[in-house]
C-alpha positions in Angstrom: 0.0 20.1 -6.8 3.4 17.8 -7.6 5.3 15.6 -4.7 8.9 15.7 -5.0 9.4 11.5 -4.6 12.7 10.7 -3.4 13.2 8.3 -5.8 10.6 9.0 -8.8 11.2 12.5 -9.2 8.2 15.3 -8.9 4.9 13.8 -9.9 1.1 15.1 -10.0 -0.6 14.2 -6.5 -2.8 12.0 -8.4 -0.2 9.4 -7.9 0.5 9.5 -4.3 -2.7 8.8 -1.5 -2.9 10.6 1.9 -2.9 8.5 5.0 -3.1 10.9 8.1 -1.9 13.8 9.8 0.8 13.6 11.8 1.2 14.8 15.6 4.0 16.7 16.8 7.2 14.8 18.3 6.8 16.4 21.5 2.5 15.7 21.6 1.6 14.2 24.9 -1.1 11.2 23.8 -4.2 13.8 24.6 -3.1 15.7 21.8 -2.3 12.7 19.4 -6.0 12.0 19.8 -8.1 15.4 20.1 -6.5 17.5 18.5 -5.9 18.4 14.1 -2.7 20.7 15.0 -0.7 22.2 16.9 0.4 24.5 14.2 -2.8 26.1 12.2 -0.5 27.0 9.3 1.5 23.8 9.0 0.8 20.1 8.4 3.0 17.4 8.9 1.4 14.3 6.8 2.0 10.4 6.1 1.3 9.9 1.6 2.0 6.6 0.0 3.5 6.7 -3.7 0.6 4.2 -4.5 1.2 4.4 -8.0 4.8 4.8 -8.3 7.4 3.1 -5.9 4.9 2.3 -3.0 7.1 4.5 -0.8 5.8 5.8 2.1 6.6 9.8 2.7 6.4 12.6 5.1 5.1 15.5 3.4 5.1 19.3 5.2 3.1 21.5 3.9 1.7 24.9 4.3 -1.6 24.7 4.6 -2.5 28.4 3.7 -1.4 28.0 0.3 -1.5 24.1 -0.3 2.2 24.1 -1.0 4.8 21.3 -0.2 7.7 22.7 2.1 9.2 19.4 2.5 9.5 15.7 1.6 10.9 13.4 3.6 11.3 9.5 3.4 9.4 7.1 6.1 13.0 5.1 6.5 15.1 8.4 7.0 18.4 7.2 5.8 16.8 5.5 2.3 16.6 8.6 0.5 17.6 12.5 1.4 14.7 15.1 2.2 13.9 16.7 -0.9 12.6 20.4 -0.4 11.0 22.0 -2.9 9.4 25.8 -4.0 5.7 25.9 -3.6 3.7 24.0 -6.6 
Protein backbone atom coordinates (compact mmCIF):
# COMPACT_ATOMS: atom_id res chain seq x y z
CA UNK A 1 0.00 0.00 0.00
CA UNK A 2 1.61 3.77 -0.62
CA UNK A 3 0.51 7.07 1.60
CA UNK A 4 0.28 10.08 -0.38
CA UNK A 5 2.51 12.45 2.32
CA UNK A 6 1.67 15.94 1.95
CA UNK A 7 5.05 16.86 1.90
CA UNK A 8 7.20 13.68 0.94
CA UNK A 9 5.29 12.52 -1.85
CA UNK A 10 3.61 8.79 -2.11
CA UNK A 11 5.72 6.36 -0.06
CA UNK A 12 5.42 2.39 0.80
CA UNK A 13 3.43 2.12 4.30
CA UNK A 14 6.52 0.72 5.67
CA UNK A 15 7.47 4.24 6.38
CA UNK A 16 4.51 5.70 8.07
CA UNK A 17 3.11 3.88 11.79
CA UNK A 18 -0.59 3.59 12.67
CA UNK A 19 -1.69 5.28 15.85
CA UNK A 20 -5.57 4.75 16.25
CA UNK A 21 -8.83 4.88 14.73
CA UNK A 22 -10.59 7.78 14.79
CA UNK A 23 -14.34 8.41 16.01
CA UNK A 24 -16.74 10.30 14.08
CA UNK A 25 -17.10 14.24 14.76
CA UNK A 26 -20.56 13.93 15.70
CA UNK A 27 -19.63 10.53 18.33
CA UNK A 28 -21.25 11.16 21.70
CA UNK A 29 -18.21 9.84 24.30
CA UNK A 30 -20.10 6.24 24.59
CA UNK A 31 -19.26 5.66 21.15
CA UNK A 32 -15.57 7.23 21.27
CA UNK A 33 -15.09 4.41 23.79
CA UNK A 34 -17.15 1.12 22.76
CA UNK A 35 -17.41 1.21 19.62
CA UNK A 36 -14.62 0.40 16.24
CA UNK A 37 -17.06 2.32 13.65
CA UNK A 38 -19.72 3.86 12.86
CA UNK A 39 -19.15 3.16 9.28
CA UNK A 40 -18.26 -0.76 8.57
CA UNK A 41 -16.82 0.18 5.22
CA UNK A 42 -14.77 3.25 6.16
CA UNK A 43 -12.00 4.18 8.55
CA UNK A 44 -10.91 7.35 9.55
CA UNK A 45 -7.18 6.81 11.05
CA UNK A 46 -4.27 8.94 12.87
CA UNK A 47 -0.43 7.56 10.94
CA UNK A 48 2.75 9.27 11.80
CA UNK A 49 5.50 9.63 8.87
CA UNK A 50 7.93 8.03 11.37
CA UNK A 51 10.45 7.67 8.92
CA UNK A 52 10.06 10.53 6.75
CA UNK A 53 8.95 14.17 8.02
CA UNK A 54 7.43 12.98 11.40
CA UNK A 55 4.11 14.37 10.23
CA UNK A 56 1.21 13.35 11.69
CA UNK A 57 -1.84 12.41 9.11
CA UNK A 58 -5.38 11.61 8.80
CA UNK A 59 -5.72 8.75 6.47
CA UNK A 60 -9.41 7.53 5.09
CA UNK A 61 -9.54 4.47 3.91
CA UNK A 62 -11.79 1.85 2.60
CA UNK A 63 -11.61 -0.81 4.47
CA UNK A 64 -13.07 -3.47 2.05
CA UNK A 65 -10.28 -3.10 -0.29
CA UNK A 66 -7.39 -1.58 1.97
CA UNK A 67 -7.29 1.42 -0.26
CA UNK A 68 -6.48 5.16 0.74
CA UNK A 69 -9.47 7.59 -0.22
CA UNK A 70 -7.86 10.40 1.53
CA UNK A 71 -4.90 12.07 3.24
CA UNK A 72 -5.19 14.76 5.24
CA UNK A 73 -2.69 16.79 7.41
CA UNK A 74 -3.10 16.84 11.46
CA UNK A 75 -2.51 20.89 11.31
CA UNK A 76 -5.29 21.41 8.39
CA UNK A 77 -3.93 24.51 6.95
CA UNK A 78 0.04 23.08 6.70
CA UNK A 79 -0.47 21.11 3.71
CA UNK A 80 -3.64 20.49 1.26
CA UNK A 81 -5.56 16.99 1.47
CA UNK A 82 -4.05 14.92 -1.02
CA UNK A 83 -6.61 12.21 -2.54
CA UNK A 84 -5.49 9.62 -4.26
CA UNK A 85 -6.77 6.28 -6.61
CA UNK A 86 -6.82 3.13 -4.64
CA UNK A 87 -3.02 1.54 -4.20
Amino acid sequence: MLIACPFCGERDVAEFEFRQSIAPSGADAAERLYFRSADPSRSIEHWQHVRGCRTWLELHRDLASGSVLEVRTQLGAAAPAVTGEPS
